[in-house]
C-alpha positions as CSV (number, residue, x, y, z in Angstrom):
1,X,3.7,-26.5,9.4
2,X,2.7,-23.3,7.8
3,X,0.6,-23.1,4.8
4,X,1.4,-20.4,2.4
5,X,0.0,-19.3,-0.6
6,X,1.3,-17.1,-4.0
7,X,-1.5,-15.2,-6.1
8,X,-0.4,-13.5,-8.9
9,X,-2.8,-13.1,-12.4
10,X,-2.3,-15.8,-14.7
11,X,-0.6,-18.8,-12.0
12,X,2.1,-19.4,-15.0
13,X,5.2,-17.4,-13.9
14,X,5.2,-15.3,-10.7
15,X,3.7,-17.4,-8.2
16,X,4.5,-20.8,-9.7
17,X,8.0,-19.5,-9.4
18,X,7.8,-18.7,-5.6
19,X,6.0,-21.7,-4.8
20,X,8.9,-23.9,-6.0
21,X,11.7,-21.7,-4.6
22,X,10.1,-21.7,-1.6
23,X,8.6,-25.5,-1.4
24,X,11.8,-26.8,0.2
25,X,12.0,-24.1,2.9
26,X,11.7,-25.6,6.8
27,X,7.9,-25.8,8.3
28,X,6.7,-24.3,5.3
29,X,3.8,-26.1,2.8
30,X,3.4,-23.8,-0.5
31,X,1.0,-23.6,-3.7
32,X,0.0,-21.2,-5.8
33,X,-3.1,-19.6,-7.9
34,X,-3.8,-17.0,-10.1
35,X,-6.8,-14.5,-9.8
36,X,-8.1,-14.7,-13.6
37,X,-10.8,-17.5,-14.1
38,X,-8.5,-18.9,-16.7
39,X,-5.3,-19.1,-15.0
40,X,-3.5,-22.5,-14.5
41,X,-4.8,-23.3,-11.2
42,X,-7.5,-20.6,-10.4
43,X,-7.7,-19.0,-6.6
44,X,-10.5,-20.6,-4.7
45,X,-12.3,-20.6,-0.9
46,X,-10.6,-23.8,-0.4
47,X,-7.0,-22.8,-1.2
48,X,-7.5,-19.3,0.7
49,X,-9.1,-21.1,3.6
50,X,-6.1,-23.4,3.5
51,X,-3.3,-20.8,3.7
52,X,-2.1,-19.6,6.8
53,X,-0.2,-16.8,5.0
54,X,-1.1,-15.3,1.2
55,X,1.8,-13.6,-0.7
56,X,0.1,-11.5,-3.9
57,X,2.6,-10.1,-6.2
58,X,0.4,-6.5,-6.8
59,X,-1.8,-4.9,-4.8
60,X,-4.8,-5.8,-7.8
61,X,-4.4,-8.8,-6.9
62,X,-4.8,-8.4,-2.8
63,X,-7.8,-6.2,-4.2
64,X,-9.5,-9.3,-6.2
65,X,-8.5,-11.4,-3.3
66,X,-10.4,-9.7,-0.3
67,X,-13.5,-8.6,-2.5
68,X,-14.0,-12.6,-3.4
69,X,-12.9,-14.4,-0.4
70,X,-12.9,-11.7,2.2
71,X,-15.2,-14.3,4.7
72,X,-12.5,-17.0,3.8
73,X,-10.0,-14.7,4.7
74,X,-10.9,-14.3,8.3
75,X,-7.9,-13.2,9.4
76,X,-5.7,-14.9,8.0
77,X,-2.2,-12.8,7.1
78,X,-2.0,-11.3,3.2
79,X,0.8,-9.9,2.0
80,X,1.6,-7.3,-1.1
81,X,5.2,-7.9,-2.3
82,X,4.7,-5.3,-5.2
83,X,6.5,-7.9,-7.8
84,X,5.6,-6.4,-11.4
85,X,4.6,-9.0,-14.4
86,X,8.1,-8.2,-16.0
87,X,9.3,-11.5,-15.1
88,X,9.3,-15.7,-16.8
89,X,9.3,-18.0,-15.2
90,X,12.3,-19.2,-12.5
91,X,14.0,-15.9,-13.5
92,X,17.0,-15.3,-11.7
93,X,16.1,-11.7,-10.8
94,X,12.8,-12.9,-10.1
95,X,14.2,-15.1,-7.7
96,X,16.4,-13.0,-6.0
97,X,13.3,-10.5,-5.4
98,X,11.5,-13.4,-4.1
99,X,14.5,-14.7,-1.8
100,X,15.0,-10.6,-0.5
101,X,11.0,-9.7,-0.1
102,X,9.3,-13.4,1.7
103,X,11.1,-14.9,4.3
104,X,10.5,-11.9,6.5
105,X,6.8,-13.5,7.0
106,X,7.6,-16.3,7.1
């Protein structure tokens, strides 16, 4: 089983999005956190030293990531997917960005 991980700002639309289209995909475990101290579920050691793989949406957020946790990160795999804030939540484009740009990794 492979735990991944979606970061994007706020943890209301981009990542909660990819965590559910992606929560029923084979061998994969998924959650998701946002970077701001207010988001819905904020990023923590824990959840980074829990992924296996780390999807951000911009590369901000890979910035905030590795300047926080970069000793939790210990090699574990990040990747950018360059996914704008233009999006709500369980859009359809959104979706079909997130269906075109992850399962490469996974």
């Amino acid at each position: 089983m492979k735990n991944v991980l979606f970061v994007c700002s706020q943890n209301k639309l981009r990542s909660p999005t990819a965590e559910q289209v992606f929560a029923d995909w084979p061998g994969v475990e998924t959650s998701s956190a946002g970077t701001n101290n207010d988001a819905e579920n904020p990023l923590s050691r824990e959840l980074v030293e829990w992924a296996d793989i780390i999807f951000v949406m911009e590369r901000a957020h890979r910035a905030k990531l590795q300047s926080r946790y970069r000793a939790a990160l210990n090699g574990t795999r990040l990747v950018c997917l360059d996914i704008p804030d233009d999006y709500q939540f369980m859009d359809p484009r959104l979706v079909e960005l997130l269906k075109a740009k992850v399962p490469r990794h996974l």
